[in-house]
C-alpha positions as a LaTeX table, in Angstrom:
\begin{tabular}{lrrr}
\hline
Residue & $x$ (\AA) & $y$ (\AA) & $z$ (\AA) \\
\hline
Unk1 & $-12.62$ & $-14.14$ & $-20.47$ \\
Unk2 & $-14.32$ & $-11.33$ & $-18.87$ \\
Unk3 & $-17.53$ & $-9.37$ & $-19.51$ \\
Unk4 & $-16.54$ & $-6.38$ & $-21.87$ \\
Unk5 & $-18.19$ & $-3.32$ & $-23.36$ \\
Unk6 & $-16.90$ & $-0.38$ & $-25.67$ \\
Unk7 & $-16.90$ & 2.35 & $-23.91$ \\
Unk8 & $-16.84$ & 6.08 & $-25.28$ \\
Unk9 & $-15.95$ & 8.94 & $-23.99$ \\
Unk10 & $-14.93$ & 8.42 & $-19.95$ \\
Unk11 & $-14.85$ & 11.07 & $-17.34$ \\
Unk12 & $-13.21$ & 10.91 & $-13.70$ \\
Unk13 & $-16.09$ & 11.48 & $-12.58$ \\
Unk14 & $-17.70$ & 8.55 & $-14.80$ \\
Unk15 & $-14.72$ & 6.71 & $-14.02$ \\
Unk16 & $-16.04$ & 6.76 & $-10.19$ \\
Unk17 & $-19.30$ & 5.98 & $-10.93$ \\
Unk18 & $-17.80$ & 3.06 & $-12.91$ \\
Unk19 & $-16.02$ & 1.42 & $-9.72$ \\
Unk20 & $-18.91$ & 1.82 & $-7.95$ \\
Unk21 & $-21.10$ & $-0.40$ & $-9.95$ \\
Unk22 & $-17.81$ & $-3.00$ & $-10.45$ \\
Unk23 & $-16.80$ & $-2.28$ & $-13.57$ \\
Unk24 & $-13.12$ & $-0.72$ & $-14.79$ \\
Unk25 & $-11.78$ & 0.63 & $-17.75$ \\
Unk26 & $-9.06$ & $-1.10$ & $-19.71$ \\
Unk27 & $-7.72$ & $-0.10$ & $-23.76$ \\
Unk28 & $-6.30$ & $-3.36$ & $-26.00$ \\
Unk29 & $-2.36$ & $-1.58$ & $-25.70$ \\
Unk30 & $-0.55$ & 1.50 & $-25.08$ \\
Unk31 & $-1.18$ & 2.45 & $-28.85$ \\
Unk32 & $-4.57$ & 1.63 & $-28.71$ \\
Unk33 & $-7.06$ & 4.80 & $-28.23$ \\
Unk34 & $-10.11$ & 2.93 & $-27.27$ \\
Unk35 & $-11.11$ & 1.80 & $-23.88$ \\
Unk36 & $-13.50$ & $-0.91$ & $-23.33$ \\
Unk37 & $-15.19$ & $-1.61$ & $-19.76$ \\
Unk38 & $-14.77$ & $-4.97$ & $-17.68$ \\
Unk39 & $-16.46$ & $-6.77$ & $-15.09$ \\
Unk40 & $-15.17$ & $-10.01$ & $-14.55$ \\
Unk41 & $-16.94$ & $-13.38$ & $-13.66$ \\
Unk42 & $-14.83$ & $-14.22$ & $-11.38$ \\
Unk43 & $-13.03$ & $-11.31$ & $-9.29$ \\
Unk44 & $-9.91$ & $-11.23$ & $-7.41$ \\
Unk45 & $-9.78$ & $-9.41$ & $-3.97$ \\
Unk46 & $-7.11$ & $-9.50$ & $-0.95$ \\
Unk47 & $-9.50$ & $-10.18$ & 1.89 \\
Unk48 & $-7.58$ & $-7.68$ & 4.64 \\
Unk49 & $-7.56$ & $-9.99$ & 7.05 \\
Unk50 & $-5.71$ & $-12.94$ & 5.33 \\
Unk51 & $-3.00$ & $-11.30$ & 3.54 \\
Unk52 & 0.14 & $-13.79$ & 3.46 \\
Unk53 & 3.48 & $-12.98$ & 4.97 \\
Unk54 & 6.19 & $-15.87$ & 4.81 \\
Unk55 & 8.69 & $-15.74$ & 7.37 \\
Unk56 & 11.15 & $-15.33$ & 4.47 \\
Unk57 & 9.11 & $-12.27$ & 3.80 \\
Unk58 & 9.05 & $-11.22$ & 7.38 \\
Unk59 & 12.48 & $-10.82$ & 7.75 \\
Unk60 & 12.92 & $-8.77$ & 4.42 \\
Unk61 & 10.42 & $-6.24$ & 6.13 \\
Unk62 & 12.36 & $-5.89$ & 8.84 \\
Unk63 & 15.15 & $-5.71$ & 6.98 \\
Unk64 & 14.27 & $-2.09$ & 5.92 \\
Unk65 & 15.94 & $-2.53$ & 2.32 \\
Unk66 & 13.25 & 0.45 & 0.73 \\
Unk67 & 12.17 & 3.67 & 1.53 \\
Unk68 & 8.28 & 3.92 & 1.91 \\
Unk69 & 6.35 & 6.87 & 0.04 \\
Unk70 & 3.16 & 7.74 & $-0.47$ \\
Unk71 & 1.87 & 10.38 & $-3.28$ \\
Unk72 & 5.40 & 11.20 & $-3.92$ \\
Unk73 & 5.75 & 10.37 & $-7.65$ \\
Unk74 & 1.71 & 8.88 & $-8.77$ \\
Unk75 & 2.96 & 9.90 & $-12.51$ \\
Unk76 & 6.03 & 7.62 & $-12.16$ \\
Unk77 & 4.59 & 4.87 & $-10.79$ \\
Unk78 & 1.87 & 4.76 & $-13.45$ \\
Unk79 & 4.35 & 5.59 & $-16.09$ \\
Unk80 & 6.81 & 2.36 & $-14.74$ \\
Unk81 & 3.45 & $-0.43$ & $-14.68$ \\
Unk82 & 3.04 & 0.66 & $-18.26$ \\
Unk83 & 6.67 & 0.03 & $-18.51$ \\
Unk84 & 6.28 & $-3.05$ & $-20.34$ \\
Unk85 & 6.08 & $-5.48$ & $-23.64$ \\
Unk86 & 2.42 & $-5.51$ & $-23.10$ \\
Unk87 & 0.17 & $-3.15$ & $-21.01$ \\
Unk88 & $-3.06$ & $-1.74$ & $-20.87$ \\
Unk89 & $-1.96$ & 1.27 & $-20.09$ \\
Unk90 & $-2.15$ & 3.93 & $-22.77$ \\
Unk91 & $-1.99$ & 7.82 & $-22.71$ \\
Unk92 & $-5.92$ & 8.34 & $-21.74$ \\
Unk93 & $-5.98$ & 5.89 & $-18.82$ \\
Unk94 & $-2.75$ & 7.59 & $-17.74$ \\
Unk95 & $-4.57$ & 10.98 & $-17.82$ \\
Unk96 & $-7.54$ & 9.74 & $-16.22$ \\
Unk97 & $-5.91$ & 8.04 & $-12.89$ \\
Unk98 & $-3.50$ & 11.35 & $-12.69$ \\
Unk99 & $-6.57$ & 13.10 & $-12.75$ \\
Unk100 & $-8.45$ & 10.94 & $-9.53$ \\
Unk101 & $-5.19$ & 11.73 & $-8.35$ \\
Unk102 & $-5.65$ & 15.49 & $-8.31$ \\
Unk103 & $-8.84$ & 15.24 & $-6.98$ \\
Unk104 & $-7.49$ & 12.59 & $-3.87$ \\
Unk105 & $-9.05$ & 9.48 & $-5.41$ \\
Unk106 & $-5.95$ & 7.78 & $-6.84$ \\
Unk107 & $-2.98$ & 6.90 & $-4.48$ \\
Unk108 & 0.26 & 5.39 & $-5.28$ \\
Unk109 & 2.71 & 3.01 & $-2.50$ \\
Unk110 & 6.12 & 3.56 & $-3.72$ \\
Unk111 & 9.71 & 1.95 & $-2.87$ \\
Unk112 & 12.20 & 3.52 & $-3.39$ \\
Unk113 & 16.43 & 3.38 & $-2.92$ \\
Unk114 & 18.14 & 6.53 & $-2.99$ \\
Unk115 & 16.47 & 8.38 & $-6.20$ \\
Unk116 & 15.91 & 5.08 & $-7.80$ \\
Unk117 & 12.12 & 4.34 & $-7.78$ \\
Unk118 & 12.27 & 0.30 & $-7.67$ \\
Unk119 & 8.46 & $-0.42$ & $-6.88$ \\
Unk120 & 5.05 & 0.38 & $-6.26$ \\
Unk121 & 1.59 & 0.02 & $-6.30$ \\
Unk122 & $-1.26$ & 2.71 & $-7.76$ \\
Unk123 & $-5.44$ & 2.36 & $-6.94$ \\
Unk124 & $-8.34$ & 3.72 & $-6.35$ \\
Unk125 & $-9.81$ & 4.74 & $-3.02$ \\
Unk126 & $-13.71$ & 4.88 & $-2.63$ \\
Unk127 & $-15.67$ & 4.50 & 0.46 \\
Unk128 & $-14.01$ & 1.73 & 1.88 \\
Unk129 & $-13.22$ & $-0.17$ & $-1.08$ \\
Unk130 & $-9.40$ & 0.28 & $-2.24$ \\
Unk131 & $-10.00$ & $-0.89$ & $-5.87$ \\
Unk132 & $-6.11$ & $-2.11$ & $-6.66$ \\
Unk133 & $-4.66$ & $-1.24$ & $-10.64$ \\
Unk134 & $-1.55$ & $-2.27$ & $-11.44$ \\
Unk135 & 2.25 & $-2.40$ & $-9.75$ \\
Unk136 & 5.79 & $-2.68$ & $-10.75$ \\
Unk137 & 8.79 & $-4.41$ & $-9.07$ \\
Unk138 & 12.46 & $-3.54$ & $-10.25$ \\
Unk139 & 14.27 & $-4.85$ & $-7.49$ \\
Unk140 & 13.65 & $-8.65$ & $-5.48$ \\
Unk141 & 10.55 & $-8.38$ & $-3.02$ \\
Unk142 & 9.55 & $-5.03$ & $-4.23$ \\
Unk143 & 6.16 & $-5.70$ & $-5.39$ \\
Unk144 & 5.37 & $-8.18$ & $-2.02$ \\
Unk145 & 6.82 & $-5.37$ & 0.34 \\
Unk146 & 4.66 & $-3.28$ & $-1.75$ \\
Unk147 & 1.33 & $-4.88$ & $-1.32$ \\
Unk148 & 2.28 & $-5.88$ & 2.49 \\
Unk149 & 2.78 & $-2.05$ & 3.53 \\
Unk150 & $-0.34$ & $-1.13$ & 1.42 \\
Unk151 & $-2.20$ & $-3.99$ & 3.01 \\
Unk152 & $-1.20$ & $-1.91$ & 6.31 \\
Unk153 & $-2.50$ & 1.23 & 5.80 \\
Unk154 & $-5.69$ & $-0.76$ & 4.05 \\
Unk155 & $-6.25$ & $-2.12$ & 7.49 \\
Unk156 & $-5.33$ & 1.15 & 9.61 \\
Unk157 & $-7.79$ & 3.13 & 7.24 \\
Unk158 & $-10.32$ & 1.18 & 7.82 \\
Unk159 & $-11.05$ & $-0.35$ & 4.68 \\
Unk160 & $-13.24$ & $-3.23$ & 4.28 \\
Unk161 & $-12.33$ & $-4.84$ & 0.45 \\
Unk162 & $-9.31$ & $-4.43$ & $-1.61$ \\
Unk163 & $-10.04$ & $-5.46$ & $-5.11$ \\
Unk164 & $-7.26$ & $-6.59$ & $-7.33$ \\
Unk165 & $-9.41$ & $-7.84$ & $-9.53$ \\
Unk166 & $-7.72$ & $-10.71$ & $-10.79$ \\
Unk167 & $-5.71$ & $-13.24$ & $-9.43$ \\
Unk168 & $-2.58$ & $-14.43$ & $-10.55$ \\
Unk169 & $-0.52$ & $-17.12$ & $-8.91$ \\
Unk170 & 2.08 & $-14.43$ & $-6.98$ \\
Unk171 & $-0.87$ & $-12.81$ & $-5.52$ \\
Unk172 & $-2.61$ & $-16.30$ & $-4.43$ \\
Unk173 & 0.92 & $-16.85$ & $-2.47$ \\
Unk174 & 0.17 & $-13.55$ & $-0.99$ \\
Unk175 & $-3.53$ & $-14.74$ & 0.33 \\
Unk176 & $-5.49$ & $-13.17$ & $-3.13$ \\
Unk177 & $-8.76$ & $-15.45$ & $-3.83$ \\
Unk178 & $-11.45$ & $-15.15$ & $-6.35$ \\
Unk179 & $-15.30$ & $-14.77$ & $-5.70$ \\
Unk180 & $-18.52$ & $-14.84$ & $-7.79$ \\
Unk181 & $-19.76$ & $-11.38$ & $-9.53$ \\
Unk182 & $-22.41$ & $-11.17$ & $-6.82$ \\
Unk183 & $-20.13$ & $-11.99$ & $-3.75$ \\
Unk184 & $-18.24$ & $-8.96$ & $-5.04$ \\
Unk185 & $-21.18$ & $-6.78$ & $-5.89$ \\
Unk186 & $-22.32$ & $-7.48$ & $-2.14$ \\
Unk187 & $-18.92$ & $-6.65$ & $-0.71$ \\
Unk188 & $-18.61$ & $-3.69$ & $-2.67$ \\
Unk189 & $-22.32$ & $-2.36$ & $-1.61$ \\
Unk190 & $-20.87$ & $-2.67$ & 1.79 \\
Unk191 & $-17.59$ & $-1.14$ & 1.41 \\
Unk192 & $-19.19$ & 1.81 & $-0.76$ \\
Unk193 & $-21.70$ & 2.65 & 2.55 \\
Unk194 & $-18.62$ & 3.37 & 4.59 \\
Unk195 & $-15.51$ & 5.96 & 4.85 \\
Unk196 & $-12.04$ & 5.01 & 5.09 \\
Unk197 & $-8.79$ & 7.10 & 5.21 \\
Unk198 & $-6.11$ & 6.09 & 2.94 \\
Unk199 & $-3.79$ & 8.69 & 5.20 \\
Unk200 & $-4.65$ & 7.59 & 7.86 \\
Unk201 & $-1.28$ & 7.01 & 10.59 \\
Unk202 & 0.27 & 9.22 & 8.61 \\
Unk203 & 3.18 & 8.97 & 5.51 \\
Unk204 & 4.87 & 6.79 & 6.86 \\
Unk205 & 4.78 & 3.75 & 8.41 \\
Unk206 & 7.32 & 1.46 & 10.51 \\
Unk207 & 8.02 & $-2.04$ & 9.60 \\
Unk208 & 6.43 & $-3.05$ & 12.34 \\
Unk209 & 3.57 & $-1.48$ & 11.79 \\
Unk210 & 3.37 & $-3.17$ & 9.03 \\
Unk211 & 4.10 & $-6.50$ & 11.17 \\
Unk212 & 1.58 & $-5.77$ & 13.46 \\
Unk213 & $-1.15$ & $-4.82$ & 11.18 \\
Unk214 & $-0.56$ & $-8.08$ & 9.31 \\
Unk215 & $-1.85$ & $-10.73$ & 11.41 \\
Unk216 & $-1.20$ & $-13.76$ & 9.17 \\
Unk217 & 2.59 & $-14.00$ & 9.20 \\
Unk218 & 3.77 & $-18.14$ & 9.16 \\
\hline
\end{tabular}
């Protein structure tokens, strides 16, 4: 279980501070009010260098089946990972990531098909450290072609750590591992002395861009 303490009242600007010292905010369930701070044990990151694309996957890529956005609907993409039996997401986190968002801290990866949004990925940008929250996948792939064009623009930013802080077994397919709470603190000391540009190439990006700026395709 991970490290938890009750928090009170949080800030965006708290909130930031909070990432910075590896800790993140999480509430019991959407009903629940209170908010309680975590920093794992154990914490999952996708090193950007060793993210895992399957042939299988390859060829879905280049397939082209989604439109890519970026910061074209952050309030639906949160709204959709809350979207289910059992979230952490409740009304105050929702107002405090649309607020990073305001301010150009939060970003959200979306796919999309026609006006259907069928995917995505939101996070945190700071220094160089991406600091991944939650996604969503309504359609097959979505939330691997997700993570493989955000894994893209991780690398052509020039970010050095994206933190997804835990692992699960689709993300250890996917090249996620787990590290010690002062590997992490060590990385993210690193990451937090540097700038990166989550724009950076642009809106958009090519699948093979995305190709090309994955390295570890097998």
């Amino acid at each position: 279980m991970p490290d938890t303490q009750a928090a009170l009242e949080i800030t965006p600007q708290l909130l930031l501070q909070a990432y910075a010292a590896g800790i993140f905010p999480m509430s019991e369930g959407r009903d629940d009010p209170n908010l309680f701070w975590v920093e794992p044990k154990r914490r999952g990151i996708i090193p950007l260098d060793g993210f895992h694309i399957s042939r299988s996957l390859a060829r879905k890529i280049r397939q082209n089946p989604f439109e890519i956005r970026i910061n074209s609907d952050f309030a639906g993409v949160v709204a959709a990972c809350a979207d289910r039996d059992e979230t952490w997401i409740n009304a105050e986190i929702t107002a405090l990531y649309s607020a990073l968002h305001e301010e150009g801290f939060a970003h959200s990866l979306e796919l999309w098909q026609g006006r259907d949004l069928v995917g995505g990925v939101y996070g945190v940008a700071l220094g160089a450290a991406f600091f991944g929250e939650s996604m969503f996948s309504r359609a097959r792939d979505a939330s691997k072609i997700a993570l493989a064009y955000l894994v893209a623009r991780l690398n052509a930013g020039g970010f050095t750590l994206f933190d997804v802080q835990f692992t699960t077994p689709h993300l250890i397919r996917l090249g996620a591992i787990e590290i010690s709470r002062i590997d992490y603190r060590k990385r993210l000391d690193a990451a937090l002395e540097k700038q990166a540009d989550f724009m950076a190439g642009g809106a958009l990006f090519t699948p093979q861009d995305v190709l090309q700026r994955n390295t570890h395709t097998s």
